[in-house]
N, C-alpha and C positions, 0 to 999 in steps of 0.2 A: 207333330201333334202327339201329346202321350194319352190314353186311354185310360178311364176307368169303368170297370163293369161290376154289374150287381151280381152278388153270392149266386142268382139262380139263373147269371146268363154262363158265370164260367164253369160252376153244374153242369149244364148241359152240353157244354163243350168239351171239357173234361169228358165225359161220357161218353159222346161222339165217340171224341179218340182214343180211349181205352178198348172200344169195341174194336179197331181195327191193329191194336199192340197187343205183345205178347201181356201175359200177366205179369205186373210190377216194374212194368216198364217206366210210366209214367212216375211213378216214387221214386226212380231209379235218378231219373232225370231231373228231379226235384232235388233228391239229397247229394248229388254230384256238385251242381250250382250252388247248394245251402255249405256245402264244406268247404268248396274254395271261394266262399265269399269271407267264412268265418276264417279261413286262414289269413287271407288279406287284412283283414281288421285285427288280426292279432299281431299280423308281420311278420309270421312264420307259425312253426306248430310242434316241430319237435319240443320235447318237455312242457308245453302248454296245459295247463290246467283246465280242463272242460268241462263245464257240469249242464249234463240234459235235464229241462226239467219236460216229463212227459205223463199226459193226459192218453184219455182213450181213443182221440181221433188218428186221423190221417198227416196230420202235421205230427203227432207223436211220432209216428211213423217214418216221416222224414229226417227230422232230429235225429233217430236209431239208425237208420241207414247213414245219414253224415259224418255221425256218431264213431260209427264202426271207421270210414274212410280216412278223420282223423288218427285217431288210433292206430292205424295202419301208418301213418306218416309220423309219427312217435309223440302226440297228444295224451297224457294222461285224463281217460275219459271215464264218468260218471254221470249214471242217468238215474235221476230222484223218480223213482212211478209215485204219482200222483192217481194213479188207476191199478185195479187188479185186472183191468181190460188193458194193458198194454198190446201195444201192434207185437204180436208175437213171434212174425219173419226177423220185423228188423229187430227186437231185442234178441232175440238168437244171435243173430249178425253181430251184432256189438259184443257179444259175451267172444267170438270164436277170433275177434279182432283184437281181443286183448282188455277191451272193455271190461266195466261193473256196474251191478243195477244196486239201488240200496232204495229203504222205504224212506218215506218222507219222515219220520221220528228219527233218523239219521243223517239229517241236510244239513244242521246247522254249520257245521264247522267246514264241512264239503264246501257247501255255497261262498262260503267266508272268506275261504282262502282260496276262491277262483280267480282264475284270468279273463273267462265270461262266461256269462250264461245264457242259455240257446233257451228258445219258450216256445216249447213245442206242446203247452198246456191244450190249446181249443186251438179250433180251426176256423174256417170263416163262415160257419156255424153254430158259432158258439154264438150266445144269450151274452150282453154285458154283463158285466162284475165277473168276480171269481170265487170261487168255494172259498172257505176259511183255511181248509189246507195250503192251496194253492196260494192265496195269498199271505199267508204267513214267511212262507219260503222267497215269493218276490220280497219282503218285505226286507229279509233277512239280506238279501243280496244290493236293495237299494241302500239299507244301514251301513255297510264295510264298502258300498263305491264300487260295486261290481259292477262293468258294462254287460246289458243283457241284448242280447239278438236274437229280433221275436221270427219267427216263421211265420209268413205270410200275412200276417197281422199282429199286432200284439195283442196278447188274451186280453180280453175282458171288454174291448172296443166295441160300440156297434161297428159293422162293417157296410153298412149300405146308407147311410145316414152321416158318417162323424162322428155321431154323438159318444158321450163319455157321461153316463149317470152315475157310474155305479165304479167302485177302485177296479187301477186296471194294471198292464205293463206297461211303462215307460220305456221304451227301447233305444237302445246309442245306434241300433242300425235295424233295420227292416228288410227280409228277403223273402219277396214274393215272387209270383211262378204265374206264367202267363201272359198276365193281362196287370195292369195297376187295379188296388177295388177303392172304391168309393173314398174310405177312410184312408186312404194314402191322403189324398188331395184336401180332404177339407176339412178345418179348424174344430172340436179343440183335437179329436184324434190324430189328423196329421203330425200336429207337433209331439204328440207320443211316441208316433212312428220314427221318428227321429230320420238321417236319409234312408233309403229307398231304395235298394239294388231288385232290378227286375232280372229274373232269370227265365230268357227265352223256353219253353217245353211242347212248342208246339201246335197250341192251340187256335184253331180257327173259330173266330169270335166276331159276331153281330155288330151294329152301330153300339157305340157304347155310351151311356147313360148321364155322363159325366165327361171334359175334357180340357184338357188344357195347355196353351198354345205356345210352342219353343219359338227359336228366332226364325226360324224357316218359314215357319206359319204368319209371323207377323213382318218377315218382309214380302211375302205374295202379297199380304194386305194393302201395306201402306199405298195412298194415291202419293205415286211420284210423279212429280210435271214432267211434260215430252215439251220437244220444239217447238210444239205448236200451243205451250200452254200460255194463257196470259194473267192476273190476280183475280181476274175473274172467274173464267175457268178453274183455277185451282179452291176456288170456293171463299165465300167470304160470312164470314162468321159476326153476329151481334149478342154482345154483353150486357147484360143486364145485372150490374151485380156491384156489392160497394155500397156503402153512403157512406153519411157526414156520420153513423157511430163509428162505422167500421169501414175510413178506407184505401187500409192496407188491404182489405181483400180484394178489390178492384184493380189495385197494380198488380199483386202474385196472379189472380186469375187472369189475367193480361198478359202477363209473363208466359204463361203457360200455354194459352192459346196462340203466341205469337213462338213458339216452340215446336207448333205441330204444321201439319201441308198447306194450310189455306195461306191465301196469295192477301187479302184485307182484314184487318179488324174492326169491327165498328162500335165503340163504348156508346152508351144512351144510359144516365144516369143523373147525377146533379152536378149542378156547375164544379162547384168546387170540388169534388172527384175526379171530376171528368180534368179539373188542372190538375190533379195529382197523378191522373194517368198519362196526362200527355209528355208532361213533364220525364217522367220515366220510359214512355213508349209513345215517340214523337210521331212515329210509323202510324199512326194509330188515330182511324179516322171517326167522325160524326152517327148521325142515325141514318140512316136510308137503307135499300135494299137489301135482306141478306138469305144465305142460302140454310143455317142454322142458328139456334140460339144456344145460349149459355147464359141461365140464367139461377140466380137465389145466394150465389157465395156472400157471405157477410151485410146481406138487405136490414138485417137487424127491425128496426120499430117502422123502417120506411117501406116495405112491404105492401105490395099493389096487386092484391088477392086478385079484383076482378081482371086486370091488365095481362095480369099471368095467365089466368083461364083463356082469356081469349087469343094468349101465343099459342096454348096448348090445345086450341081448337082447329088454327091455321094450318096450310098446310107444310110449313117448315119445321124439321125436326128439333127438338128441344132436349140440351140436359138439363133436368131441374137438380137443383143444389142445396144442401144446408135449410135456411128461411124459405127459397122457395118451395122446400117440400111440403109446405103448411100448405098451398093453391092447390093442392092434386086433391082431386076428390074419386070413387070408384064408378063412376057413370060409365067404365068401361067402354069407350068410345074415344079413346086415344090413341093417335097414332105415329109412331117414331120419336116415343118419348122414352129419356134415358133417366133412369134417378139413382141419386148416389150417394144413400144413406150410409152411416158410420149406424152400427147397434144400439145408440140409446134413439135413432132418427125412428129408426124401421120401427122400435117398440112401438113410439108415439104412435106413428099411422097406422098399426095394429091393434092398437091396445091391448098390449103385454109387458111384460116384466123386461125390460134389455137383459137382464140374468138370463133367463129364458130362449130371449133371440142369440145370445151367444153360447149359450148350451145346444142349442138345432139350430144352425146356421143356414144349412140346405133347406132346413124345412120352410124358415121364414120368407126365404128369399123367394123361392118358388110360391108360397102362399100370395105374398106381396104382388109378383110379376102377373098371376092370376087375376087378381082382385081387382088391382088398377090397369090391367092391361099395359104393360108399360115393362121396357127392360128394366131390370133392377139389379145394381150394382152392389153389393152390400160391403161396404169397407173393411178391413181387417185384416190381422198376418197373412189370412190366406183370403183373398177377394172370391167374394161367389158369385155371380154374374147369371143371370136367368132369365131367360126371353118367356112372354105370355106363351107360347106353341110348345114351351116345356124345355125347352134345349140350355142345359148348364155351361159354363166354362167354368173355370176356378182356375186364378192367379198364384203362384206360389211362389216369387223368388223377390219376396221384398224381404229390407232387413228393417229391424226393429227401429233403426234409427230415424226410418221414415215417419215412424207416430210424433208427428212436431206441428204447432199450428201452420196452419196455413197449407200445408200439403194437399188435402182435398182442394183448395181451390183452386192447385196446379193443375191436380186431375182433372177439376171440372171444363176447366181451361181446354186440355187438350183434347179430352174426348169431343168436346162442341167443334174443333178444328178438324177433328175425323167424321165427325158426322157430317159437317160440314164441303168436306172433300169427297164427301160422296159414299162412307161407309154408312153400311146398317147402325141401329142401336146396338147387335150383339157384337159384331166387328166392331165398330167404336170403340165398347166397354174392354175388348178383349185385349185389343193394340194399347188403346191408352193406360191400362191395369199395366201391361208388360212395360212398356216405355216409361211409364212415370217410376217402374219398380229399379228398373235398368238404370235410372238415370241416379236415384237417389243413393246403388250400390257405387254407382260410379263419383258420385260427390263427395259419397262418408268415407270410400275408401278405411270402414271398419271404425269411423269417428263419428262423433254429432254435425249433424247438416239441420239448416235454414229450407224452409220452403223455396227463398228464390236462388235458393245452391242449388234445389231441386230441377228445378225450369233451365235455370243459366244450362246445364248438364244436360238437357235432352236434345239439343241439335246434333252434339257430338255422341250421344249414345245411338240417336237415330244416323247419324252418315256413320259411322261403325257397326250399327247393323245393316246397314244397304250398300257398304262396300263389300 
């Protein structure tokens, strides 16, 4: 599981363990990690062109101690002060390492003719945006194709939120210390953040606020059947999803669900879907009993507002989907319902701007998961996933290729077959986010994939994660 925590949990952790190091130990340890990350991303450092850009924090600080380490390994290093408050150990350090400081009305050509640039502007304290100095000088470095590698954050991000109001750092690589924060994982900052190298420092740190789940985590999850399981037992799932506008979405949702652990499926929709699903997924039986539902991918005008409410009143768990997120209303008295909006979906049932829900991703999703009492899945590069009792995950390893139609109603597919097998809403959301993302990296293999390239690929993504 990787971890993200808020500014004011690893403050106080930090803190903690400062009080029992000597002084500058912790910075020590910070700009050790921060200089052999950056040498990695250069592929070596002798003659390497380095330019710090540094602010008044503690990330300036870091930069000037990595600064100096480079230097010592034969990096030609430069540090722009963007501050007359410079961390004044580590620029010392840097000057006695062979280092130089030059002011910002000096950067142009420094920056220009870098190998990278380190953004050791703000720290994860910093207010979004950036001073007009400071972004002048990013500005210069995004003009001429410098890779920049931001310390601990890239300036100008919120850090506890994602959010991105206001101009920021783009970064080719991110080197954080600790703990991951918030803005690693979730949309539009993460993708600023560019990857991600976490540098161990030490710190002992609380549940954390934010999380998100590798394969280890999602093969504890999975319901795998034992010897003694039979298709009932492994759970059996009913679809509600499809018409005569739309129904290709009835087969890919099929497809999907017949991709994940449950032992039955059971379509209930109109005849002539219900031939187009068998037709394709002969496996694939009538209406009767079942242990979850899966319902709204592509209902289109045929849409059975009241029929839905009353699935969502029962006691078997539901992912609502697409059309049927129009049935959800906020009577907050739902329970084990999963819904799994894409950003123009979540606007609607907020009423707001999709601009907006995709500018605060976190926020929407949590506002939503409140309101309706309901996990909420919210779709996109990076999926944000929110149970009503407040508990985040966020998805991160999908590739672009998966925004293709029809792919949500693989997801919805799969998730109904884990809810189905006996996971929560938030375990659902969490395994089916990773699985459907797994499978679609394993289709594109780096090309354009089809939704049912997406499905056909999750058996073998899933027996390659539980071998």
């Amino acid at each position: 599981m990787r971890r993200a925590h808020t500014v004011e949990q690893v403050r106080a952790a930090e803190a903690e363990l400062m009080a029992k190091l000597p002084d500058g130990t912790l910075m020590q340890r910070a700009a050790t990690g921060l200089a052999v990350a950056v040498s990695n991303f250069l592929g070596g450092t002798y003659g390497a062109r380095v330019v710090l850009l540094i602010g008044s924090g503690d990330n300036g600080g870091d930069a000037l101690y990595a600064g100096a380490q480079l230097s010592r390994r034969g990096a030609q290093v430069t540090a722009v002060l963007l501050s007359d408050k410079a961390h004044a150990a580590g620029l010392a350090a840097l000057k006695t390492a062979g280092g130089r400081a030059i002011p910002t009305s000096s950067a142009v050509s420094v920056v220009a003719g870098a190998d990278v640039v380190v953004d050791g502007i703000v720290g994860i304290g910093g207010r979004p945006g950036l001073r007009a100095e400071a972004l002048a000088v990013v500005q210069v470095a995004e003009k001429y194709g410098v890779p920049i590698v931001a310390v601990d954050t890239p300036s100008g991000v919120d850090v506890d939120t994602g959010e991105t109001p206001e101009p920021h750092v783009n970064a080719a690589l991110t080197v954080t210390f600790g703990t991951h924060k918030i803005c690693h994982f979730v949309d539009p900052a993460a993708t600023a953040c560019g990857p991600v190298h976490l540098v161990d420092i030490g710190l002992e740190l609380p549940p954390a606020e934010v999380q998100a789940l590798q394969a280890a985590d999602v093969r504890a999850l999975y319901p795998v059947p034992h010897g003694e399981s039979d298709k009932y037992s492994r759970g059996v799932l009913g679809l509600m999803v499809g018409s005569t506008q739309y129904p290709g979405a009835a087969v890919i949702a099929t497809a999907g669900a017949l991709a994940g652990p449950v032992g039955m499926v059971r379509y209930v929709g109109p005849d002539a879907v219900a031939r187009a699903v068998w037709e394709a997924h002969p496996e694939v039986v009538g209406d009767g009993r079942v242990q979850a539902w899966t319902i709204g991918s592509g209902l289109g005008d045929e849409l059975d507002i009241p029929r839905i409410r009353e699935l969502l009143d029962a006691d078997e768990p539901v992912v609502l989907d697409a059309d049927g997120l129009k049935a959800l209303d906020d009577s907050g008295d739902h329970v084990d319902v999963l819904v799994t909006p894409h950003a123009g979906e979540l606007s609607r049932l907020l009423g707001v701007d999709r601009a907006t829900v995709e500018a605060e991703r976190l926020k929407y999703a949590r506002l939503a998961a409140e309101r309706f009492d309901v996990t909420v899945l919210l779709k996109g590069a990076t999926t944000v996933i929110a149970s009503p009792d407040g508990e985040v995950r966020v998805n991160t390893n999908a590739t672009p290729w998966l925004a293709t139609a029809g792919a949500g109603d693989v997801l919805a597919g799969v998730c109904g077959a884990l809810l189905a097998g006996g996971l929560t809403p938030l375990d659902a959301a969490s395994v089916g986010a990773y699985l459907h993302a797994a499978a679609a990296n394993l289709a594109s293999d780096g090309g354009p994939i089809t939704a049912i390239k997406v499905a056909q690929a999750l058996p073998e993504t899933t027996r390659r994660l539980l071998s």
